[in-house]
N, C-alpha and C positions, 0 to 999 in steps of 0.2 A: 514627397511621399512620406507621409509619418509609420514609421514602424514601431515593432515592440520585440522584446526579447524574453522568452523565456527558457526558464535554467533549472535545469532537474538534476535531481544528486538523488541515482537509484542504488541500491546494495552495491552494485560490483562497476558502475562506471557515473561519471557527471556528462547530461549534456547540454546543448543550448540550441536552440530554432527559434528565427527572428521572421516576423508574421507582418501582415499589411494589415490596415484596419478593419477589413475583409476578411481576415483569419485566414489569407492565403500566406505556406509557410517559402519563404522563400530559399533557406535555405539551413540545416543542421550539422551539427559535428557533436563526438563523442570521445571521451578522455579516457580510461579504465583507473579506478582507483586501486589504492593497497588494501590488504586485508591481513590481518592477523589472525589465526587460531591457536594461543598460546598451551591451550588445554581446550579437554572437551566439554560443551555446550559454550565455551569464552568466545567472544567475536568482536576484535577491534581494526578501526581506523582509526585515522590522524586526520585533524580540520587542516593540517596547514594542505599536504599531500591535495586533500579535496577542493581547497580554494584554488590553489594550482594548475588544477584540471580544468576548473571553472573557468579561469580567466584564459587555459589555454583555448577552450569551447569557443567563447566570446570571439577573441580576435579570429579565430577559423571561419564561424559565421558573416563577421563582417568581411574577411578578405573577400572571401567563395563569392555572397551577396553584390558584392561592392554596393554596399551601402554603405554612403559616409554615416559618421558618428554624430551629425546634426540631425540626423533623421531617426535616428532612437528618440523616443518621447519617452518609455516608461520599461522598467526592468520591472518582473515578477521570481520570485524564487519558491520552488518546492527540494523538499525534500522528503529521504524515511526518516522518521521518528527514534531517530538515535541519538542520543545523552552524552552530549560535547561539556568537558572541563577545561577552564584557565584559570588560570593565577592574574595579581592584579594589572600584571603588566601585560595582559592580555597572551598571555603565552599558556601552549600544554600543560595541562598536567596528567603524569600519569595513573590510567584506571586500569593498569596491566600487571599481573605479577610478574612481568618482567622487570619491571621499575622505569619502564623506558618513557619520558616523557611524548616523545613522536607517538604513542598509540593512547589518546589521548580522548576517545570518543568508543562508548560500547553499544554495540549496532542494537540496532531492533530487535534483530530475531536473538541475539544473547541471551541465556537463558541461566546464567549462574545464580538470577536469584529467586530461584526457585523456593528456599525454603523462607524468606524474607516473604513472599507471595502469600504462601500458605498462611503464618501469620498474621498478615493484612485483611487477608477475607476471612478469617477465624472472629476479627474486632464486628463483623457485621454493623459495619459504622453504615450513616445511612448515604455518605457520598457512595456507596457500590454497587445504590439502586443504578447510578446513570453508566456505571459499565457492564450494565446486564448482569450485575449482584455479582460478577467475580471479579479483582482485577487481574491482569496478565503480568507472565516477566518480563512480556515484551516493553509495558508502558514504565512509566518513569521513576514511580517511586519506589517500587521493589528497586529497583538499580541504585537509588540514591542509597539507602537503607541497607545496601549491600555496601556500600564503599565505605560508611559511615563505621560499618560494623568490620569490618575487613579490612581497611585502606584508611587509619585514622589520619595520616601525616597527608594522603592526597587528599582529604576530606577537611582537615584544616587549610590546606594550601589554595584550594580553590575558589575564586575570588566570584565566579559566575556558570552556572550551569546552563547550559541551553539545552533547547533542542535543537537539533540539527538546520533544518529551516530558520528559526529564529537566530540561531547562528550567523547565517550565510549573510542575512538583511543588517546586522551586525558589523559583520565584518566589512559590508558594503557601504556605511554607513558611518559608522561609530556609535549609531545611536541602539540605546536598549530598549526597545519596546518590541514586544511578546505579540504573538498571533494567538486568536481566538482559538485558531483552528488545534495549534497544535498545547496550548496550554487547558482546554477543553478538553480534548479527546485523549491527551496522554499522558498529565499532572494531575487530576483531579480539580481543576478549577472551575465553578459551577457560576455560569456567565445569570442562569435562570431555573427555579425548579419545573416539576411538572404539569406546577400548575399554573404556571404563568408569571411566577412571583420575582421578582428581581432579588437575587443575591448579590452578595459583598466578593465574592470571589474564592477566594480562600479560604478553606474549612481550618479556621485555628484547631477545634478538638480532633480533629480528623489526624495531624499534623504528631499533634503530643498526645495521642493514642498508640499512634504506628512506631513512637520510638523521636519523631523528626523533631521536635518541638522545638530545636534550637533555630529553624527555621524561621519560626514563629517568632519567636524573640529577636531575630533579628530582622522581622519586616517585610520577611521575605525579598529581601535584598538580593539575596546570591539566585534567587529563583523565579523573578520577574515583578515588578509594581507596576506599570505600564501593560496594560494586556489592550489592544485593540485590532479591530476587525479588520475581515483580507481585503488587501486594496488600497486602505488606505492610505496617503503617502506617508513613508518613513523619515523623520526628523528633514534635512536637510537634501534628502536625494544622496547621492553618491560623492565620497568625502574623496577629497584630493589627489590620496595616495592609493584608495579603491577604482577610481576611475582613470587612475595612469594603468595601474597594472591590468585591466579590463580592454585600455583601449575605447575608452569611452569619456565626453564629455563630465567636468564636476557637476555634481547638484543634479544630476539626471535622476527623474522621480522613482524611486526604491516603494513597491507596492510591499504593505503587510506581510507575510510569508504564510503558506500553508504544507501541508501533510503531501507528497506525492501521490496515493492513493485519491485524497480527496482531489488535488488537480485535476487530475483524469475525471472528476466528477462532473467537475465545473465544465469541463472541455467536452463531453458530451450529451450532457439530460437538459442542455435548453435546445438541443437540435430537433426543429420541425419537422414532423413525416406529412404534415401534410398542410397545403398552403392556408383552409382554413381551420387548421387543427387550434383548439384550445389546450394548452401541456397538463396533464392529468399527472400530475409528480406521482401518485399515489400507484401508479398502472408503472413505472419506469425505477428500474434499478440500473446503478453504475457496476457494473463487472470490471476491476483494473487488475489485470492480472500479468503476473512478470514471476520473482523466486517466490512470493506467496500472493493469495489474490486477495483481493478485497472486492465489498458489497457494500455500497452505498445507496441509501434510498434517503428519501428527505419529504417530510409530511406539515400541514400548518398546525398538527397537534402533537402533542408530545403522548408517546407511546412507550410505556415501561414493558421489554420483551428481552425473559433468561436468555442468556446466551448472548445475546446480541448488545455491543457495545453504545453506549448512548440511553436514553436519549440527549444531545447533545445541540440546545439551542444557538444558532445563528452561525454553526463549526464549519459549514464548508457553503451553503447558500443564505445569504440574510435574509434574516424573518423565517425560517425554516429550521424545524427540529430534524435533527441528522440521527438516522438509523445505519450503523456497520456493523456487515458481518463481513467474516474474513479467514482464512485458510491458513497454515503457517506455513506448508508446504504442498506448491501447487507445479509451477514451472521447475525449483530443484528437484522434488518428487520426481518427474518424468525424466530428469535429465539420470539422478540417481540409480532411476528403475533401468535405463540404457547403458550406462559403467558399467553398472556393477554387477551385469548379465555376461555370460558364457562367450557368447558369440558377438561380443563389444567392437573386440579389435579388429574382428572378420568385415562387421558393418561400417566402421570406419575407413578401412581400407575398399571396400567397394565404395560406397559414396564419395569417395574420393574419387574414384577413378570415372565414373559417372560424372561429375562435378557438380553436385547438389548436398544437400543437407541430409545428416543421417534420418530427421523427420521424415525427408520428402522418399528416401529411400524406402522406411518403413510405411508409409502410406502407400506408396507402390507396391509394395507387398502386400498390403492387407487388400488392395484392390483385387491381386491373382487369385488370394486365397478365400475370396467371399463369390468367385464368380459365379458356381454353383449353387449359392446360399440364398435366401428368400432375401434379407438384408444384410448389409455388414455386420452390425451388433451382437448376429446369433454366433458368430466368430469363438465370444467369450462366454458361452453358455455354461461352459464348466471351470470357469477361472472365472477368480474372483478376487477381488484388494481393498480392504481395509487402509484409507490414506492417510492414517494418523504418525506416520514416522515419526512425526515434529510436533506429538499433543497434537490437540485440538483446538482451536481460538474459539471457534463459534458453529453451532449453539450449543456445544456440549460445555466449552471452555472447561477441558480438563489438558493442561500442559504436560501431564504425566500420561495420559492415553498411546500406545505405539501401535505400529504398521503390518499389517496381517496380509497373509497373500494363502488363496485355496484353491487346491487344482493343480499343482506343480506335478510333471512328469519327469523323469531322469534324462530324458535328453534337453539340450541346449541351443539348438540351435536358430539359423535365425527367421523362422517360420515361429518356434517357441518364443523368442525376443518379439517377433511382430503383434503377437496375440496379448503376452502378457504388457506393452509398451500401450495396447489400446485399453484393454482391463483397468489400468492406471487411468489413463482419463476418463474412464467412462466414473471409476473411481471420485477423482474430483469432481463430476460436475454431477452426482450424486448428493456431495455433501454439499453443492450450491445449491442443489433444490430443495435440501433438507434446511439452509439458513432460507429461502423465499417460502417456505411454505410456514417456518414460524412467524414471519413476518407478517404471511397473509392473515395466520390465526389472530395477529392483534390489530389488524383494520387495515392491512394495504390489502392491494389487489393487483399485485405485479402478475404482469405478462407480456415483459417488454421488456429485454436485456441488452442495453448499450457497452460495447463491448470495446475495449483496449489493450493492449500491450501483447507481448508474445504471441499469444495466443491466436490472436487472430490473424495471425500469420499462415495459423496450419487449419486445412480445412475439414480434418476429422476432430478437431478440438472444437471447431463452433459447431458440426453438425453431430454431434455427442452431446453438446450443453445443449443446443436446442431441441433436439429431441426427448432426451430424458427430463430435461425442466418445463416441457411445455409452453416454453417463451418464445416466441420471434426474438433475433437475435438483430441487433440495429449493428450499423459498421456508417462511422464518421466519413465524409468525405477527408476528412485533415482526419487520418493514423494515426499522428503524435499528438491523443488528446493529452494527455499531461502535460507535453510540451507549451501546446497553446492555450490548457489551465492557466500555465503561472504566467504567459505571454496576456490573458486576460486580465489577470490583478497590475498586470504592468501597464495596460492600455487605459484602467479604470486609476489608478494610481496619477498617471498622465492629465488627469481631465476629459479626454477622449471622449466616455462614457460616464455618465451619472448613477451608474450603478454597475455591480455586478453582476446582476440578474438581464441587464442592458446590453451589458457588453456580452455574454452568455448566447442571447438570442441573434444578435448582430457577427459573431466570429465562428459558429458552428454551422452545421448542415449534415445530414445523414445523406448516405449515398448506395447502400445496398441492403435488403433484410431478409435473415433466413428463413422462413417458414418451420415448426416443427414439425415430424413426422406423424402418424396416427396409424389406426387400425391394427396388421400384428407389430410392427415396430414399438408402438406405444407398452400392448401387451406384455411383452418383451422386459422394457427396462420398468416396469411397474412388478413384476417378481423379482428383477435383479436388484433393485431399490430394497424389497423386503429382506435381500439378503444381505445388504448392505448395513441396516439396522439388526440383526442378526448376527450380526460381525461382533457389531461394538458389545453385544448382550453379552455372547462368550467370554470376550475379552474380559467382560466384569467379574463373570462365572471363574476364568482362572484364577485371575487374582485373588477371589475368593477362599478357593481351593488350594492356594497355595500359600495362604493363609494360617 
């Protein structure tokens, strides 16, 4: 039986789930990584720490499985999109003002460089048409430009920057060659313009505009010459001393790396609903949602849309221009809206005693409290949340945007926690309907939401997005679509399949969809929507004023 293994490295743990050629998963394990918060908005890990994790995933997979290590054909790797430094001897360097070399990688959602950011979208260079005209602090170059500017001794010392994903295929490997997915979508590397044209990759003036130029001068050595597409195989498959500490055959084929968000993409939007269905990309967005979400859509034309990151040809399905939008704070958000409330300790110590999740507790609750109500949602009729804690990615991309809450009473209790813990999600899947309807405005026609991560664990979370977004909500037969994202670049990696779009169609399957609601339900979050936009207008209105 030929298997495959894929290996996700999400904000707060690494996992791995090894899949049959069926995309049945047979079996997962999960590691928890370290994190750093040296100062506020800083956010660090260490690669060594995360390889660690990885290789502990691996061998858990294969014991649990007992699948010998001859039946691995192909390894795939995703990860988030966080900025790994070494020196030449492949070792840490530190991006910490702590000076500690072990924190050595500044996560995604880092946001120290913020005024580095500002600066870059002040140049109005024309690489900022393809991240929806703004770039983020979340993507790469603010970060570089921040070390550069900040950190000149780790900025001379570092022999190679990754991204995290391209990392890991690295480390697995030894060899350096760069993913589409994540040298596109978070460096500025322009694979194709919007009109079809083939570029060179690298924006020299773009480079010695923003400050980076020495970059340029050198070749872009330290920041990838080799960029190629997800899948396919990496240098030699997996190098000696990778595949001892893995537990794994040498030379086993190492597939290209991609984006974790975008895995979950691949892992679900080639699954059929129906046996003679033709796939309408244009009608299906990827929802990956976990500490922030993402939106993925992917069209055969290239679509310039404010706000929205990309357009980004061949970045997450070949031949396909890739549209993302994305939330900074979606699954923290809810968790932080339940801390940091009154009656926290009270719902933790009951869901304990219960033996369930404080979610599923708060669900129970909102069920007693909606008995007499027309629908649940009228619940939050006068509470209200603004979910920009963390900025805004998309479509507003303003980083500096904060978190609004209307309707607060003086009591706390946990009838108040239950009401305002749903207000929060009705919250996010507001601003998901506010990124699918910009999208619709430039030529999609989403009404089909494939759905992943967290979220779809809790069932006032899908029937909150699918009623306020007006999408049917798809659910994978295989949960862990990211998992068997980067299990597909490993199967396609293999030989297995002749494409990724192949293997895509062959390793997926949808298995339940939620209908969205209508009539007064509809009516409902179509005035809470207006208030939602109404939010942000304020917010702009203080600022003003305080001015």
């Amino acid at each position: 039986m030929d298997t495959f293994i894929g290996i996700d490295v999400g904000t707060g743990s690494a996992r791995a789930g090894i899949f049959d050629i069926a995309g049945k998963c047979l079996s997962t394990a999960v590691q928890p990584i370290k994190m750093w918060t040296p100062k506020a908005d800083f956010v660090e890990q260490s690669s060594e720490d995360i390889w660690v994790a990885v290789c502990h995933c691996v061998q858990g997979v294969l014991k649990d499985s007992k699948v010998e290590k001859e039946q691995v054909k192909g390894i795939g790797f995703d990860a988030t999109c966080s900025l790994v430094a070494l020196d030449q001897n492949d070792d840490p360097v530190t991006v910490s003002p702590t000076g500690k070399d072990e924190q050595n990688i500044i996560v995604w959602m880092d946001h120290r460089a913020i005024e580095q950011t500002a600066r870059i979208n002040a140049t109005r260079h024309g690489v900022l048409d393809y991240v929806g005209g703004t770039i983020s602090p979340e993507m790469e170059t603010p970060k570089l430009l921040w070390l550069k500017e900040n950190m000149s001794v780790s900025w001379q010392r570092t022999t190679r920057f990754f991204d995290l994903p391209d990392f890991l295929t690295y480390r697995a490997t030894g060899d350096d060659t760069r993913s589409l997915c994540s040298t596109v979508c978070k460096w500025t590397y322009l694979k194709r313009d919007s009109s079809g044209n083939d570029l060179s990759g690298w924006d020299d003036s773009f480079f010695k505009i923003i400050g980076l130029g020495d970059l340029v001068d050198e070749g872009y050595e330290r920041i990838g010459q080799r960029v190629r597409p997800m899948g396919e195989p990496v240098g030699n498959g997996l190098s000696d001393i990778a595949a001892n500490e893995l537990g794994l055959n040498p030379g086993t084929p190492v597939g290209v790396s991609i984006i974790d968000a975008h895995a979950g993409g691949i892992g679900m939007l080639g699954a059929s609903l129906d046996s003679n269905e033709s796939i309408d990309y244009d009608r299906r967005l990827a929802l990956i949602g976990g500490t922030s979400s993402c939106h993925m859509a992917v069209s055969k034309e290239s679509r310039l849309i404010r706000g929205i990151w990309g357009p980004y040809y061949s970045a997450m399905i070949p031949d396909f221009w890739l549209a993302e939008g994305g939330q900074s704070a979606t699954g923290s958000l809810v968790d932080h809206t339940i801390k940091n409330h009154g009656a926290a300790t009270e719902l933790e110590q009951l869901a304990r005693e219960q033996n369930i999740s404080s979610y599923e507790f708060l669900n129970k609750r909102l069920e007693l409290l909606a008995v007499n109500k027309p629908f649940p949602a009228v619940l939050t009729e006068e509470l209200h949340v603004c979910p920009y804690f963390h900025g805004n990615r998309s479509p507003r991309a303003n980083p500096a945007l904060r978190g609004m809450i209307s309707g607060l009473r003086l009591s706390t209790d946990l009838d108040d926690l239950a009401l305002l813990y749903l207000a929060t999600i009705q919250a996010i899947a507001y601003g998901t309907r506010h990124i699918i309807e910009e999208m619709n405005a430039k030529g999609y026609s989403i009404d089909t939401i494939f759905a992943c991560g967290g979220g779809i664990k809790n069932p006032v979370f899908l029937r909150e997005h699918a009623d306020i977004t007006d999408c049917r909500i798809v659910l994978t037969t295989e949960p862990e679509a990211v998992l068997i994202g980067s299990a597909i670049l490993g199967a396609v990696s293999s030989g297995n399949f002749g494409s990724v779009t192949e293997a895509m169609t062959a390793m997926t399957t949808a298995s339940q969809i939620i209908e969205p609601a209508t009539g007064p339900t509809k009516i409902f979050h179509d005035k809470k929507y207006s208030v939602f936009h109404r939010m942000y207008e304020h917010q702009l209105n203080y600022k003003t004023l305080m001015k």
